[in-house]
PDB file of N, H, CA, C and O in Angstrom:
ATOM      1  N   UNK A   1      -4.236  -0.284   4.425  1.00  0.00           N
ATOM      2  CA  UNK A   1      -3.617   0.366   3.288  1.00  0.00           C
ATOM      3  C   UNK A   1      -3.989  -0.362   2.004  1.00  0.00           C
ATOM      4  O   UNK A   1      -3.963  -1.592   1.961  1.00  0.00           O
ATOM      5  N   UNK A   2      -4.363   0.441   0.874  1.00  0.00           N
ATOM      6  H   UNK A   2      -4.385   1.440   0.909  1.00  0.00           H
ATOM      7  CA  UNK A   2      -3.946   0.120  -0.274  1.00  0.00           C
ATOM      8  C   UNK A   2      -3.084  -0.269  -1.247  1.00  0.00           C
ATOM      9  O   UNK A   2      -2.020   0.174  -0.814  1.00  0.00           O
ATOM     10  N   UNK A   3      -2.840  -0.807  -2.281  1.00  0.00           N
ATOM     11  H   UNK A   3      -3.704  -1.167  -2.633  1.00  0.00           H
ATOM     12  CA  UNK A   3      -1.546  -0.701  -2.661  1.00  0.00           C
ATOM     13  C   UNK A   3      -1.979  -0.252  -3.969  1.00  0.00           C
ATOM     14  O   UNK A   3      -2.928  -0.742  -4.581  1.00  0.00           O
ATOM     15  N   UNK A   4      -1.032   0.979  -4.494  1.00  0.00           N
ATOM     16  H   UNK A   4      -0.261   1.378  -3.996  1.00  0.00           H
ATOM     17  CA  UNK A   4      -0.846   1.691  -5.370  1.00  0.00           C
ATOM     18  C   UNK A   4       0.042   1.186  -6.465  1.00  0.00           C
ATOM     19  O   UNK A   4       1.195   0.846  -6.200  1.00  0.00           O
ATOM     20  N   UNK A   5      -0.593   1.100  -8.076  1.00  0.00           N
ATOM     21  H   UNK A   5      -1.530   1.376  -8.291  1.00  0.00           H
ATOM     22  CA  UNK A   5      -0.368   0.371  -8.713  1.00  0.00           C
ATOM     23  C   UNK A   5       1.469   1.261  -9.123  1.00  0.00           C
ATOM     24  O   UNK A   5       1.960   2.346  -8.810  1.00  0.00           O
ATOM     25  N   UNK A   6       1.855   0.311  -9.777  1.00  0.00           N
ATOM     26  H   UNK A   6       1.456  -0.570 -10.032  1.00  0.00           H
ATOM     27  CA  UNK A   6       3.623   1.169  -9.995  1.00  0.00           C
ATOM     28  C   UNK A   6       3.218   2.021 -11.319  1.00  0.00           C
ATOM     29  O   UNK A   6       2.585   1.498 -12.236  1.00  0.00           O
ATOM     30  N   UNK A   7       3.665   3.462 -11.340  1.00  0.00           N
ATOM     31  H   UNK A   7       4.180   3.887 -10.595  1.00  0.00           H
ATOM     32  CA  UNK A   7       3.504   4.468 -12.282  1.00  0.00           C
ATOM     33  C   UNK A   7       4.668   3.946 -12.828  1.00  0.00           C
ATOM     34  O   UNK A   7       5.609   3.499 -12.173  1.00  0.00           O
ATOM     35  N   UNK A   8       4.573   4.022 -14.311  1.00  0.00           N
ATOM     36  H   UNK A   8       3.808   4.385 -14.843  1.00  0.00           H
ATOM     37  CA  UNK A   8       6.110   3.905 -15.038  1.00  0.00           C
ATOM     38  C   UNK A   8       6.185   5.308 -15.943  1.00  0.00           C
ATOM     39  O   UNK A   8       5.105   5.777 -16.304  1.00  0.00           O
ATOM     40  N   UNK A   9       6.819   5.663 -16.140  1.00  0.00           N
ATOM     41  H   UNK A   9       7.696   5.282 -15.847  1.00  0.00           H
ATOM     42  CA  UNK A   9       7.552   6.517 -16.587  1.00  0.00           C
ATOM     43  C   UNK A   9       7.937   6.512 -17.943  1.00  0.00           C
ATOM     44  O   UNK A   9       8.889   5.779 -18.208  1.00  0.00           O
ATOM     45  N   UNK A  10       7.510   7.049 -18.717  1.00  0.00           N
ATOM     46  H   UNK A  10       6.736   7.645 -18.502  1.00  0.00           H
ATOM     47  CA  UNK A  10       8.025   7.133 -20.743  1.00  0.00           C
ATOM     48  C   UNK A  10       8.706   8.455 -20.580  1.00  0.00           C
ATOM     49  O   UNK A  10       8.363   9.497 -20.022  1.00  0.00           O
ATOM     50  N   UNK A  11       9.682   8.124 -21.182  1.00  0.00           N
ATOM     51  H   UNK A  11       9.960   7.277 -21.635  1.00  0.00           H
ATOM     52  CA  UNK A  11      10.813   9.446 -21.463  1.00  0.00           C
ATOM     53  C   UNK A  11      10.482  10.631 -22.159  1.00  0.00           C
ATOM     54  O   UNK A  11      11.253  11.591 -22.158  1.00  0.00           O
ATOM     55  N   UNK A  12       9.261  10.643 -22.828  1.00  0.00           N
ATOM     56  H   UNK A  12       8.636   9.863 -22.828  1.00  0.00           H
ATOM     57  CA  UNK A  12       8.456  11.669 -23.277  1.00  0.00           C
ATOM     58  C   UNK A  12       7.552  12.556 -22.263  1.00  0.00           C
ATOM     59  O   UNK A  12       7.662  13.770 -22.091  1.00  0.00           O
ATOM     60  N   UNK A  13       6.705  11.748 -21.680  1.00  0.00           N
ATOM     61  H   UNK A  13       6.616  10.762 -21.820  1.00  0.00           H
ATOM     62  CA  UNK A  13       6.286  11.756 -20.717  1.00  0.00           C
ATOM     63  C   UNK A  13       6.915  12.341 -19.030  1.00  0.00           C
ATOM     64  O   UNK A  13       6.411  12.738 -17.979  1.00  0.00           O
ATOM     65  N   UNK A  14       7.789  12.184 -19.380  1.00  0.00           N
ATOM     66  H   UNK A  14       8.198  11.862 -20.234  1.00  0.00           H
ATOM     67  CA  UNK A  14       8.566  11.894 -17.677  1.00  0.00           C
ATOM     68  C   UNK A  14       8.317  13.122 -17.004  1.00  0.00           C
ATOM     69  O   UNK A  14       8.297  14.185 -17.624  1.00  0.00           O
ATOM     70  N   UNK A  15       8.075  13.030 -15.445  1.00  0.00           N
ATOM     71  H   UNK A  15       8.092  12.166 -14.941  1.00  0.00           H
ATOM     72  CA  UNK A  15       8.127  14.408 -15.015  1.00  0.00           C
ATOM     73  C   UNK A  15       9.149  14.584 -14.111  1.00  0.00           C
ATOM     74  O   UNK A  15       9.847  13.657 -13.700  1.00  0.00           O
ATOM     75  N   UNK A  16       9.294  15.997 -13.710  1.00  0.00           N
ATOM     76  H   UNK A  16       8.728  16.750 -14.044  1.00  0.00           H
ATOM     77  CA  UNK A  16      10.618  16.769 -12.433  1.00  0.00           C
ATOM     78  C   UNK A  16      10.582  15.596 -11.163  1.00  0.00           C
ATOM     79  O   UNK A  16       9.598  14.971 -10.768  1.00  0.00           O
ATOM     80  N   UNK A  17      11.815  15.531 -10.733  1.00  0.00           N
ATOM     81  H   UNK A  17      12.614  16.038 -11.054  1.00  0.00           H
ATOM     82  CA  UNK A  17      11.770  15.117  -9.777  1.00  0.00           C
ATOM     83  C   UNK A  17      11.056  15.591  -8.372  1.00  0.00           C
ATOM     84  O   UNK A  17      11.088  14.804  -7.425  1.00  0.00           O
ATOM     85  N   UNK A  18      10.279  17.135  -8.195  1.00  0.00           N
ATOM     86  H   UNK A  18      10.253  17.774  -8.963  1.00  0.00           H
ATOM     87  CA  UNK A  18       9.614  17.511  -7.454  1.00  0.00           C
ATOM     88  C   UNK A  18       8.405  16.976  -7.653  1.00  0.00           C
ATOM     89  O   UNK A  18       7.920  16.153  -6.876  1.00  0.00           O
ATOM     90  N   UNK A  19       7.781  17.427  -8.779  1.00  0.00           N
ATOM     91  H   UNK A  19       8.174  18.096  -9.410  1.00  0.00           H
ATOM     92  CA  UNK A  19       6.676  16.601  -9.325  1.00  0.00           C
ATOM     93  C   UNK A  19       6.010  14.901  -8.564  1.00  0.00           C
ATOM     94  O   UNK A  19       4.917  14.505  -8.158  1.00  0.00           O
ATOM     95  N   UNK A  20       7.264  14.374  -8.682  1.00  0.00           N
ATOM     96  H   UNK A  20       8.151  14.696  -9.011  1.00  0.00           H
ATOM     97  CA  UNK A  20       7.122  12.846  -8.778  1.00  0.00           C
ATOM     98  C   UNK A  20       6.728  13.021  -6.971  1.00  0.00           C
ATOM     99  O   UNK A  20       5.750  12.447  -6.492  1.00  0.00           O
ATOM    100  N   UNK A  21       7.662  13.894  -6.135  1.00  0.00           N
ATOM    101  H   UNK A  21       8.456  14.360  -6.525  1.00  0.00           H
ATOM    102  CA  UNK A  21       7.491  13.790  -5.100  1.00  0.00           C
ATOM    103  C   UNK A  21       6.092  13.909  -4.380  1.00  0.00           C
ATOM    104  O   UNK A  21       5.501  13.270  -3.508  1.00  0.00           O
ATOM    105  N   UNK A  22       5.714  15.569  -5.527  1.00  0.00           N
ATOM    106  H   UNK A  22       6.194  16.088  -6.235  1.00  0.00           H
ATOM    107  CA  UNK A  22       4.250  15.569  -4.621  1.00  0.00           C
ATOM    108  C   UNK A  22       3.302  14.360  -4.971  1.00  0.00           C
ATOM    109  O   UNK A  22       2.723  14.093  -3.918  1.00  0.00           O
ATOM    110  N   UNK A  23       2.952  13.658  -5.788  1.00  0.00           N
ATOM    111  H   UNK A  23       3.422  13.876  -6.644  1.00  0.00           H
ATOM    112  CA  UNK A  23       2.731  12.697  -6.412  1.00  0.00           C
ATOM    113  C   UNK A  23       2.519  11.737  -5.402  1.00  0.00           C
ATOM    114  O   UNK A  23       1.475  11.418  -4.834  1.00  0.00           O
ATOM    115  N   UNK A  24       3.862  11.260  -5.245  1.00  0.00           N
ATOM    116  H   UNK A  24       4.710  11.520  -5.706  1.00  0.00           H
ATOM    117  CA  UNK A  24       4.031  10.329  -4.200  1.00  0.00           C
ATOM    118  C   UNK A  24       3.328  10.884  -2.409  1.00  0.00           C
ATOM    119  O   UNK A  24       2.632  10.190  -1.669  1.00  0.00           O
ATOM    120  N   UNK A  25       3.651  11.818  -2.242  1.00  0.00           N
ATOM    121  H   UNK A  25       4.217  12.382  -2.843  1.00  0.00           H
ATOM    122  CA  UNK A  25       2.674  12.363  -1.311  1.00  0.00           C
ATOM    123  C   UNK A  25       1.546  12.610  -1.082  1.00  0.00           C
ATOM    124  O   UNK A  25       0.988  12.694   0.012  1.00  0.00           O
ATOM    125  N   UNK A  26       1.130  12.744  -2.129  1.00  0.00           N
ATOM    126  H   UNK A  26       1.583  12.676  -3.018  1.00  0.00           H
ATOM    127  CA  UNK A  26      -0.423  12.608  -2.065  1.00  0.00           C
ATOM    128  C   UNK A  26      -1.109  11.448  -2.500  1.00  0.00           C
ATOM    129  O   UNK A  26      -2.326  11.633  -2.456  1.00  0.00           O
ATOM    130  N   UNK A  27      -0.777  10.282  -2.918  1.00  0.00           N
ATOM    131  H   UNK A  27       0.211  10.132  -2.954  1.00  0.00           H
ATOM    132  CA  UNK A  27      -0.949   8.760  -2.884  1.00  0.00           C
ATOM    133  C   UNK A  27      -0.707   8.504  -1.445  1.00  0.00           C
ATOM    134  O   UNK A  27      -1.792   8.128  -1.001  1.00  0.00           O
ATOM    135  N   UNK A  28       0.520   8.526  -0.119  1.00  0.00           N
ATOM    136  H   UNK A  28       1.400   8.832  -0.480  1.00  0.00           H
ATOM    137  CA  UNK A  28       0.107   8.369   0.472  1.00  0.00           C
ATOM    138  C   UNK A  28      -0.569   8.648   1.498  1.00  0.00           C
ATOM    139  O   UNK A  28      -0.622   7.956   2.515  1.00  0.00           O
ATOM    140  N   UNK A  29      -1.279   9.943   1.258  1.00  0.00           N
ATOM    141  H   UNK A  29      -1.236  10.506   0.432  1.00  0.00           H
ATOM    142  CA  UNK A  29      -2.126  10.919   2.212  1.00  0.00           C
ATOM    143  C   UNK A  29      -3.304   9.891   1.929  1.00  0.00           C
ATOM    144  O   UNK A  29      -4.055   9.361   2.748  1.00  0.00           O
ATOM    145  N   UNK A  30      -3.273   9.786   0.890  1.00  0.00           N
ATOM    146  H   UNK A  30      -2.662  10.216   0.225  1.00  0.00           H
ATOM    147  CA  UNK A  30      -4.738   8.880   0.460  1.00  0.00           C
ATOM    148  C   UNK A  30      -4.795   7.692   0.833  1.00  0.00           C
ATOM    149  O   UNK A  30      -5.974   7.345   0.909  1.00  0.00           O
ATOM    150  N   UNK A  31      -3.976   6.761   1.149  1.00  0.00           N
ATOM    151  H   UNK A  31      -3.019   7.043   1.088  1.00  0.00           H
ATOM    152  CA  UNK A  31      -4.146   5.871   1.940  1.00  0.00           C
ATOM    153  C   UNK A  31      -2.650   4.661   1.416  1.00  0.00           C
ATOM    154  O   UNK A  31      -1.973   3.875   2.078  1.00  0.00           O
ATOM    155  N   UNK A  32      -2.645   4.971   0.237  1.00  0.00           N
ATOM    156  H   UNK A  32      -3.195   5.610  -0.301  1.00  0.00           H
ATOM    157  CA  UNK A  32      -1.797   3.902  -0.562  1.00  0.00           C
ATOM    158  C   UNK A  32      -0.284   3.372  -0.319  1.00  0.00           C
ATOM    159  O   UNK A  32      -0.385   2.526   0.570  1.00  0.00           O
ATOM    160  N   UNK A  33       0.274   3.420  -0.479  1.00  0.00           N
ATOM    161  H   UNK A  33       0.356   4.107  -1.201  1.00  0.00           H
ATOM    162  CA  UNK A  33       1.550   2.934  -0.240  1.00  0.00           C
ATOM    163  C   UNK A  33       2.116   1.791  -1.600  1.00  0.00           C
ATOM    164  O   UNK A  33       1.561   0.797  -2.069  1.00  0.00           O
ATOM    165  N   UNK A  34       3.543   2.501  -1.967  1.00  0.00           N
ATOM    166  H   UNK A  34       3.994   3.308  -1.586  1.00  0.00           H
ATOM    167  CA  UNK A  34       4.505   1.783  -2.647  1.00  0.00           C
ATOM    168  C   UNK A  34       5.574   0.888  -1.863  1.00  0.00           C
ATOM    169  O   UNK A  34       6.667   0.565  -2.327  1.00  0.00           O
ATOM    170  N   UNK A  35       5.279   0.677  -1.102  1.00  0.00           N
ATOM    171  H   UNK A  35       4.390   0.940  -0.725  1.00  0.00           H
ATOM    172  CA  UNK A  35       6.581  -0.140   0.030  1.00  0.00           C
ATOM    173  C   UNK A  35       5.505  -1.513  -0.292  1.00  0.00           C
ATOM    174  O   UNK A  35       4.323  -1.617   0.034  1.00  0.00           O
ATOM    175  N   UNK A  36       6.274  -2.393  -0.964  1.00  0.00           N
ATOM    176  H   UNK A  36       7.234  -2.309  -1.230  1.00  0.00           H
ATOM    177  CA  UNK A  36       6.391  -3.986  -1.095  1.00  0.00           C
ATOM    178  C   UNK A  36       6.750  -4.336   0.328  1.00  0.00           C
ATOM    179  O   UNK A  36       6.016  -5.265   0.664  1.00  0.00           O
ATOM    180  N   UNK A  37       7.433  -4.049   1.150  1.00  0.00           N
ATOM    181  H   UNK A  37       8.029  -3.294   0.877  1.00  0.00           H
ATOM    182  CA  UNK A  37       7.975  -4.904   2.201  1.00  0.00           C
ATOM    183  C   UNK A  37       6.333  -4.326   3.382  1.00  0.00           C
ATOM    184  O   UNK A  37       5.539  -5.056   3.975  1.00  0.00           O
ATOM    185  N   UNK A  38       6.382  -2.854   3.312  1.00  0.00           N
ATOM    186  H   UNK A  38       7.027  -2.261   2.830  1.00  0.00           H
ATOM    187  CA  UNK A  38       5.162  -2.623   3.800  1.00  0.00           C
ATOM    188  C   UNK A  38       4.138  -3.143   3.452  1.00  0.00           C
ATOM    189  O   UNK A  38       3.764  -3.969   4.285  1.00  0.00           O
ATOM    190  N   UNK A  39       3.685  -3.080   2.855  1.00  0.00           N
ATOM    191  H   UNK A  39       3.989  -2.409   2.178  1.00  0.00           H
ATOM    192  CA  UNK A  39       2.421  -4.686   2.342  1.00  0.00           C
ATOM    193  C   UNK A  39       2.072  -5.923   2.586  1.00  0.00           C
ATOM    194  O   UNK A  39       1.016  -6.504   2.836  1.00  0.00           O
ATOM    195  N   UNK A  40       3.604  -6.321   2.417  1.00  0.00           N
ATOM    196  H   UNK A  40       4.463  -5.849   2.215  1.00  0.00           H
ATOM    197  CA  UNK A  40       3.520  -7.572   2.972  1.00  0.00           C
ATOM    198  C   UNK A  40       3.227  -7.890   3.916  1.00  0.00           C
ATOM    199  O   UNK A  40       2.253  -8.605   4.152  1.00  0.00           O
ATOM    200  N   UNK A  41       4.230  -7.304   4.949  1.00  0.00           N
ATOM    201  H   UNK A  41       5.021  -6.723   4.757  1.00  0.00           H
ATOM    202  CA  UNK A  41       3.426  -6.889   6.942  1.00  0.00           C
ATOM    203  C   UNK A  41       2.428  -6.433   7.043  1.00  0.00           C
ATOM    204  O   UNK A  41       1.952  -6.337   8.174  1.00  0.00           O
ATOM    205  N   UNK A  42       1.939  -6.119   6.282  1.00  0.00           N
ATOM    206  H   UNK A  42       2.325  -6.197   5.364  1.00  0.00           H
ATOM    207  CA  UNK A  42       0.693  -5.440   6.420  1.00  0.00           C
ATOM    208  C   UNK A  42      -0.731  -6.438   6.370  1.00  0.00           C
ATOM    209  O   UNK A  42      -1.800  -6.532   6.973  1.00  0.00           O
ATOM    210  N   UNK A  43       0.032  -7.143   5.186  1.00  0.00           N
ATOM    211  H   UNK A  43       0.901  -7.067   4.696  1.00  0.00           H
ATOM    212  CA  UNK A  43      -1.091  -8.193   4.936  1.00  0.00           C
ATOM    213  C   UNK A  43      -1.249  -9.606   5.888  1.00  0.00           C
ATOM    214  O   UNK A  43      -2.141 -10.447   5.996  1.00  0.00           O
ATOM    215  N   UNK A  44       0.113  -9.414   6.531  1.00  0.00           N
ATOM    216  H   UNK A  44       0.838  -8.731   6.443  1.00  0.00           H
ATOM    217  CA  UNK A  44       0.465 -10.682   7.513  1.00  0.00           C
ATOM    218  C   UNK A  44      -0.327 -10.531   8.135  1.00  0.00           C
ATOM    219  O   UNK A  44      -1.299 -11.287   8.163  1.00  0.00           O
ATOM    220  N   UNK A  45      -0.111  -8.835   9.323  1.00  0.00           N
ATOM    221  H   UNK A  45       0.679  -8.221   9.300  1.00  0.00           H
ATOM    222  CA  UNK A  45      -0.695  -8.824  10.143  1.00  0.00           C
ATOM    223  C   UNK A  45      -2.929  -8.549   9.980  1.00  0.00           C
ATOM    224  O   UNK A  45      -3.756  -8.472  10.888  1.00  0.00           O
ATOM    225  N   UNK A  46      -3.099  -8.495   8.657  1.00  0.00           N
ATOM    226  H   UNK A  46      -2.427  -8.557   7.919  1.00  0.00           H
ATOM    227  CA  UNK A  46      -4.706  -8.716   8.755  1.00  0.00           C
ATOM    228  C   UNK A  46      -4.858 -10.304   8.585  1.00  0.00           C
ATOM    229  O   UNK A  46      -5.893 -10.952   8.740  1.00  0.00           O
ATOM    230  N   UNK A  47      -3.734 -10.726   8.271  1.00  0.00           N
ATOM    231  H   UNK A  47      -2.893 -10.199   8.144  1.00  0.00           H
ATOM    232  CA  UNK A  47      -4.545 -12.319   7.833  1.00  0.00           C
ATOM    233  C   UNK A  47      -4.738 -12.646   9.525  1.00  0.00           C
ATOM    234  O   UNK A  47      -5.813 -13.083   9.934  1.00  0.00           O
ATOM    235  N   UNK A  48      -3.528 -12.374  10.500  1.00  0.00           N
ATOM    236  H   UNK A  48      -2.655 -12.018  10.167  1.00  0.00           H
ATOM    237  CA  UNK A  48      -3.628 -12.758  11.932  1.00  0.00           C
ATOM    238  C   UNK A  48      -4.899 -12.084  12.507  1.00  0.00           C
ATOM    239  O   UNK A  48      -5.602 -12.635  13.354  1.00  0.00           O
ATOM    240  N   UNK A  49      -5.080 -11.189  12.132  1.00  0.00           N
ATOM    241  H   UNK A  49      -4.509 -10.741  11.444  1.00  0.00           H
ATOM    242  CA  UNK A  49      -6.485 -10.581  12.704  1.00  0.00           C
ATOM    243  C   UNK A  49      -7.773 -11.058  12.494  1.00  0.00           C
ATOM    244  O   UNK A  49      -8.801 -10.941  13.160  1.00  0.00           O
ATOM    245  N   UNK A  50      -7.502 -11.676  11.335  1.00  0.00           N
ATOM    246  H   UNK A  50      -6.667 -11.771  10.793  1.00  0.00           H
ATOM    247  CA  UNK A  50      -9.311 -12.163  10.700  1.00  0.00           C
ATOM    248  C   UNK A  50      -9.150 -13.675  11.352  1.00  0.00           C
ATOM    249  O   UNK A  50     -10.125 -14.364  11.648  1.00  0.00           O
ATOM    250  N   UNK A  51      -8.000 -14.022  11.502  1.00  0.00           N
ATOM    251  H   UNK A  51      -7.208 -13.462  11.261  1.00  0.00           H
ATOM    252  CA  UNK A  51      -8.168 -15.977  12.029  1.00  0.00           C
ATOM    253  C   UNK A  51      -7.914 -15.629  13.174  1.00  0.00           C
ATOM    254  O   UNK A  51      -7.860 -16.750  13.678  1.00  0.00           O
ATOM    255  N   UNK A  52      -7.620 -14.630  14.367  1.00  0.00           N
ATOM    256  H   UNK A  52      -7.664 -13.719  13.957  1.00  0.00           H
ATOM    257  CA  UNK A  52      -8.150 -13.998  15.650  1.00  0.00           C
ATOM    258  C   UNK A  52      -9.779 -14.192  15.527  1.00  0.00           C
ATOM    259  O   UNK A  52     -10.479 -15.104  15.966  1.00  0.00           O
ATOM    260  N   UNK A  53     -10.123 -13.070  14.811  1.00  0.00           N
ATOM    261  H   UNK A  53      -9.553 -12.329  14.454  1.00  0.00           H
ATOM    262  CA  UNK A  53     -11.527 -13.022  15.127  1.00  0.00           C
ATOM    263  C   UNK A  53     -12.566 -14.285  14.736  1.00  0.00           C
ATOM    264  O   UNK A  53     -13.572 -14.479  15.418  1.00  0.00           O
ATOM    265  N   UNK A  54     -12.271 -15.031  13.708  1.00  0.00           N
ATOM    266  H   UNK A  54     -11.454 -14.873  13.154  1.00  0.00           H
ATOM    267  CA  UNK A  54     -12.862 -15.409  13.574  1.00  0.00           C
ATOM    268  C   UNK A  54     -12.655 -16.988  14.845  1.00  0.00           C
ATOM    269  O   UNK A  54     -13.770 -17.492  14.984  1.00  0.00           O
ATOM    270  N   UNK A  55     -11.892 -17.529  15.436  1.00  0.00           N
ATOM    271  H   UNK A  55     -10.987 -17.120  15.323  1.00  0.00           H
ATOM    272  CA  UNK A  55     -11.909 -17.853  16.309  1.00  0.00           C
ATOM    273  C   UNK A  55     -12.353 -17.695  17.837  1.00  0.00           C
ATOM    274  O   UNK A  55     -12.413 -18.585  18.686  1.00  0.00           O
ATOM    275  N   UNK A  56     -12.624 -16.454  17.959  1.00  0.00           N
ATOM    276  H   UNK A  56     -12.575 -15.731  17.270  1.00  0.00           H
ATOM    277  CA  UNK A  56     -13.045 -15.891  18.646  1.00  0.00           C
ATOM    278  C   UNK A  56     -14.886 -15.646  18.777  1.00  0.00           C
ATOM    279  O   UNK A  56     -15.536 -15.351  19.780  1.00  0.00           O
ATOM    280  N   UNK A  57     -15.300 -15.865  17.543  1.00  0.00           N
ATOM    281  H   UNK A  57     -14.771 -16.105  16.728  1.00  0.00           H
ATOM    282  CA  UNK A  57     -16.594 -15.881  17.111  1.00  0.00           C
ATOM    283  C   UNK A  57     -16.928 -17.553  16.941  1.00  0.00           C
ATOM    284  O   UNK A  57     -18.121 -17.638  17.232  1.00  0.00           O
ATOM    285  N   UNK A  58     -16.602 -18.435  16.724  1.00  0.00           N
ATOM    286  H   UNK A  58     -15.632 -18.366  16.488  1.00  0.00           H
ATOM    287  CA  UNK A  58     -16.406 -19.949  16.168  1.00  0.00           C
ATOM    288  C   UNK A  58     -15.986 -20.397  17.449  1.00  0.00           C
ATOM    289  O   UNK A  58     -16.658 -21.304  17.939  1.00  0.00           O
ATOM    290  N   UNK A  59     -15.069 -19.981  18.065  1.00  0.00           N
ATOM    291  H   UNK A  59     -14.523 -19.244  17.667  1.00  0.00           H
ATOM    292  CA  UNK A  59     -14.677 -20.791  19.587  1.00  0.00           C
ATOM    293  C   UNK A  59     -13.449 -22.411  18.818  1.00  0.00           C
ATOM    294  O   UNK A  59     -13.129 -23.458  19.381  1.00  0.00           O
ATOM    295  N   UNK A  60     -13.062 -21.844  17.262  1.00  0.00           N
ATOM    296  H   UNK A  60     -13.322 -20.993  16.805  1.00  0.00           H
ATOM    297  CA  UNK A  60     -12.536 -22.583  16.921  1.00  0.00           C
ATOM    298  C   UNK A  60     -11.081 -21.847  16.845  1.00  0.00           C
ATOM    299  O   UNK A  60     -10.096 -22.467  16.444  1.00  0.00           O
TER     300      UNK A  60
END
């Protein structure tokens, strides 16, 4: 996953709350994701994967 930068919102600007939804749905069709806590696990579990493999290749 990606992480999708935070849209902010100007009160001029602002859109419907449907709006925001499809929005958000189609960021994460595309791969992205706004979940901070998702990220984080996310990133845990590649750091465990690359010092897997690369141990695995190294025999270290």
């Amino acid at each position: 996953m990606k992480i999708a930068k935070k849209r902010t919102t100007y009160p001029a600007a602002s859109l419907s709350q449907e709006a925001e939804k499809i929005i958000d749905a189609d960021l994460e069709q595309q791969g992205y994701s706004n979940s901070s806590i998702g990220m984080r696990e996310y990133g845990a579990y590649l750091h465990r994967a690359i010092t897997f493999e690369r141990k695995r290749r190294t025999g270290r």
